[in-house]
Structures are given as structure tokens and as C-alpha cells.
C-alpha positions as CSV (number, residue, x, y, z in Angstrom):
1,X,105.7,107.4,76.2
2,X,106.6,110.5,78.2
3,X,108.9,111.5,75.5
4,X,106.8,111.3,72.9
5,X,104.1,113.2,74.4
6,X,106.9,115.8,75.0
7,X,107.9,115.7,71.2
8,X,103.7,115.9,69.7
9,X,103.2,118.7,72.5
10,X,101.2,116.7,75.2
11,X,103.4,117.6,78.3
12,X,102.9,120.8,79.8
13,X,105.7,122.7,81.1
14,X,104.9,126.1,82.3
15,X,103.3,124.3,86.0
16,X,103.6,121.7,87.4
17,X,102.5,120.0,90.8
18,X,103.9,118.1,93.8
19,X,101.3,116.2,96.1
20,X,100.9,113.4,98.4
21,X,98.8,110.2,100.0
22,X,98.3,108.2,102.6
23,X,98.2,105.0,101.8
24,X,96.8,101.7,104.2
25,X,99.5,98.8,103.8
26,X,98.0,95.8,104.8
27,X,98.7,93.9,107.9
28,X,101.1,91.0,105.5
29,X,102.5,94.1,104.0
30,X,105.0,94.1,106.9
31,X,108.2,91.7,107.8
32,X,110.3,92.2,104.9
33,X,113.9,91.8,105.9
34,X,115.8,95.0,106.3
35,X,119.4,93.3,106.2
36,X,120.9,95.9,103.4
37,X,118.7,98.5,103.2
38,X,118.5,102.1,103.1
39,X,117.8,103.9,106.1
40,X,113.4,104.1,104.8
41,X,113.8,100.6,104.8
42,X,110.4,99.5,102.7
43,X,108.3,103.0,103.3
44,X,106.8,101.8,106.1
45,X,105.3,103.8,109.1
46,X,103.3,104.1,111.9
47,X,101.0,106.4,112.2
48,X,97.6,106.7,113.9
49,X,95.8,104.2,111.5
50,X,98.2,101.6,111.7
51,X,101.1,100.7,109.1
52,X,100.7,103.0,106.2
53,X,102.9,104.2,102.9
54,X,103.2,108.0,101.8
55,X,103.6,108.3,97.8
56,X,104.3,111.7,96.8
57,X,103.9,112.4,93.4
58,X,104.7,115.1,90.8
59,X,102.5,116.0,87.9
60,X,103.1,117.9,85.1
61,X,100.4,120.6,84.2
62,X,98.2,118.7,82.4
63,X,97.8,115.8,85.2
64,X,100.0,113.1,84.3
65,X,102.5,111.3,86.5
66,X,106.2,112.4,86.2
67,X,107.7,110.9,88.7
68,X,106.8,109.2,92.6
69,X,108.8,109.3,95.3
70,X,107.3,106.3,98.6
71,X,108.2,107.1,102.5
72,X,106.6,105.8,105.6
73,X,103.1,106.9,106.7
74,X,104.6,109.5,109.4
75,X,107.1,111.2,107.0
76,X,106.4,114.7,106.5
77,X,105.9,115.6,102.8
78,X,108.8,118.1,102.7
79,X,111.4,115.5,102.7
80,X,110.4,114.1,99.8
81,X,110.9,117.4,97.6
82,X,114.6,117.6,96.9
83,X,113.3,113.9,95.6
84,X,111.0,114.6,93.4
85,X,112.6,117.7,91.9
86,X,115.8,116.5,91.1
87,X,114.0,113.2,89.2
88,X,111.4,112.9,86.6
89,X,113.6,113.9,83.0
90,X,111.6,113.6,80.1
91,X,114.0,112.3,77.1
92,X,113.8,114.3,73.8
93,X,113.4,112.2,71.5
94,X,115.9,112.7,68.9
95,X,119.0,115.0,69.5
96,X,118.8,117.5,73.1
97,X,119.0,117.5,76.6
98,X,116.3,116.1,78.8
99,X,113.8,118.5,80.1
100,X,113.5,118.0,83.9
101,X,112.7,122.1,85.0
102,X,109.3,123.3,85.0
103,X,108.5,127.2,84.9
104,X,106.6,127.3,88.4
105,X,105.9,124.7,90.6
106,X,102.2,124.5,92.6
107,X,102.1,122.8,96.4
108,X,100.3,123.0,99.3
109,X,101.2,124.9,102.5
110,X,102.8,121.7,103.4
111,X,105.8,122.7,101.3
112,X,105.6,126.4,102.6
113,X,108.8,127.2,104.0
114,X,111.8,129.6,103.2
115,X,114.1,126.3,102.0
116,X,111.9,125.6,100.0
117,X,111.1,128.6,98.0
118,X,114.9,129.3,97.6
119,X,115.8,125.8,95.9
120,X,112.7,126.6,93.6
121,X,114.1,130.4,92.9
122,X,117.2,129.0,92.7
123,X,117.2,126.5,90.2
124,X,114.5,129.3,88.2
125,X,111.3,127.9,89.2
126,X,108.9,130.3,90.5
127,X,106.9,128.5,93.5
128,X,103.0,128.6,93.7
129,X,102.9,127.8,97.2
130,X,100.5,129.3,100.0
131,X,102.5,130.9,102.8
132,X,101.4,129.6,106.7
133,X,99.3,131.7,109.0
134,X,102.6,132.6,110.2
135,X,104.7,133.4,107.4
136,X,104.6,136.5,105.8
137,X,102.3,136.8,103.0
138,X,104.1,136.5,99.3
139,X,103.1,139.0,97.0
140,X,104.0,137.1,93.9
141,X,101.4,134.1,95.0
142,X,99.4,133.7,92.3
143,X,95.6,132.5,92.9
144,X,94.6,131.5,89.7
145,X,97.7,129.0,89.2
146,X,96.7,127.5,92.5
147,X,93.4,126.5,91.7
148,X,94.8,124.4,89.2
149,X,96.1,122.1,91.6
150,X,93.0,120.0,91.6
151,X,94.2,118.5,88.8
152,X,97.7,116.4,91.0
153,X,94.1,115.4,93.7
154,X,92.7,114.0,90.6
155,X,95.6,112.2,89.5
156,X,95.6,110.6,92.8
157,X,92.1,110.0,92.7
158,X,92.8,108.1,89.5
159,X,95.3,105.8,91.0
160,X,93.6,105.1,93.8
161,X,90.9,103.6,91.3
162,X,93.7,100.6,90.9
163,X,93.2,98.3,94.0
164,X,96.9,97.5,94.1
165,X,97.6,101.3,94.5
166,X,94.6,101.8,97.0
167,X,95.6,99.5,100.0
168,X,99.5,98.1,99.8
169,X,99.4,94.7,99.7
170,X,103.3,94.1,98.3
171,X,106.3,93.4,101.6
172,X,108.8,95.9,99.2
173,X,108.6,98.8,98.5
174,X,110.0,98.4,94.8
175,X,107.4,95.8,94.0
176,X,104.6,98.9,95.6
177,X,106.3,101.6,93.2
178,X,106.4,98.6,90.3
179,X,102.9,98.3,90.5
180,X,102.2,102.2,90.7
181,X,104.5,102.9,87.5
182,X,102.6,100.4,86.1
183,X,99.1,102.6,86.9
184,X,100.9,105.6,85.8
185,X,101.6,103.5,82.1
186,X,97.7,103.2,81.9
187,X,97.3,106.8,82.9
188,X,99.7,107.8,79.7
189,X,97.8,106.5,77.4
């Protein structure tokens, strides 16, 4: 579907937008075995409200879903951006390489640091990204690309609508990302 979108002209690729959520998992949401596992486990974590799942989420700039990324409640939403930038290739349909690099990239000041900026200048993305009360201002931040960034909130606004992706009800974390690739599917069309 993503592909062709890209092809009829539907994905756009001068911004796109990393965000996340907080998401409740519900109290049979824990006990899954761990025997195996990577180190996440099932994207479980204790925070202040109990057991909850983080899904971070990149959209591309006209508000669809590219790509998710789930960690524990607690995780901070910076180590989930090498994540979410390395994945989320759109196949050409046809002959081509798969487009995976936006032209500039819109976060929040959770995803204000110096790495960060450099892997987006590095790999040719330039990063709309507010700096911290103590970071030194950018000069190249641009304002009007930033407001745009309501559209990732809506996007999770719009999955939250799905009960399934609202409170975590599944024990594994691939069944949880089954059921919000699913949502993002509905969202496509």
C-alpha cells in the first residue's frame, strides 16, 4: 500500500515526524515468559501508573504511519531513534531502490541532543528539533515546519481510537505491534 501511495504521489517526503505514547497494558498483559528473548523482553515497564508500553512512531509528512518501534513504559524516547530511522523503506514499485531518507525530520525537545542532530546531518537530513533551555539556540530551527507536527499527535490520536491500541491487552509484544500494523492498514486506506 505504502508503495503505491509512493508511486501515485501520496507519501510525502520533504518532512517527516518521530513521536511517542504511553500506553496502559493491562494487569493480564504481564507473565509472558522471557526464556529467549531480547534484552526489552515484551516492552514492558514500570513506571508511575503501573505496567505500561511506549510505541514510538514515525510519520511521514502527510500523517501516515511508516514505521513503529514498542519499549517499556520508562524508556526514554531517544533510544528508540536510531530504530525508527534506520526502518520504515518504502518499496518502488517497479525498478529502484527503496526510499527510506526524508529531507528533514520534525521531533520534540525529547530528541534534542547533539547525537542526535549529527546522525540526522549526517545521513543528509536536516533536523526540526527545538533545542533545551540549555542548549544553545539553532539558528536553522525552522518554526513553521514545527507546527506541522500536530499532524504525528493526530496520528496517535487516530490509533488510540482502536481499543486494542488504547490499553494493551496482548502478553507479547509482537502480537501488540501485530495489532497496531493492523490499525496503521486501516489508516492507509
Amino acid at each position: 500500500m505504502q508503495a503505491r501511495n509512493d508511486r501515485q504521489g501520496r507519501v510525502d517526503w520533504s518532512l517527516h515526524f518521530i513521536d511517542s505514547t504511553v500506553v496502559r497494558a493491562h494487569q493480564h498483559a504481564a507473565g509472558a515468559r522471557k526464556a529467549g528473548r531480547q534484552r526489552d523482553g515484551e516492552a514492558l515497564g514500570r513506571s508511575r501508573g503501573g505496567l505500561s508500553t511506549k510505541i514510538h512512531v514515525r510519520a511521514e509528512g502527510l500523517g501516515k504511519p511508516v514505521t513503529f518501534k514498542l519499549t517499556g513504559g520508562e524508556v526514554h524516547d531517544s533510544m528508540a531513534f536510531t530504530a525508527l530511522l534506520g526502518t520504515g523503506w518504502i518499496r518502488r514499485l517497479g525498478r529502484g531502490r527503496p526510499r527510506l531518507k526524508p529531507d528533514r525530520l520534525a521531533a520534540d525537545k525529547a530528541y534534542s541532543s547533539g547525537v542526535i542532530r549529527r546522525a540526522l546531518r549526517r545521513r543528509g537530513i536536516q533536523p526540526v528539533i527545538p533545542t533545551k533551555s540549555n542548549e544553545r539556540p539553532d539558528p536553522t530551527f525552522d518554526r513553521a515546519a514545527y507546527r506541522e507536527r500536530n499532524r504525528v499527535e493526530r496520528l496517535i490520536g487516530w490509533l488510540k481510537q482502536f481499543r486494542r491500541i488504547a490499553t494493551r491487552y496482548e502478553k507479547r509484544a509482537a502480537n501488540y505491534l501485530a495489532m497496531i500494523t493492523v490499525a496503521a492498514i486501516l489508516l492507509w486506506l
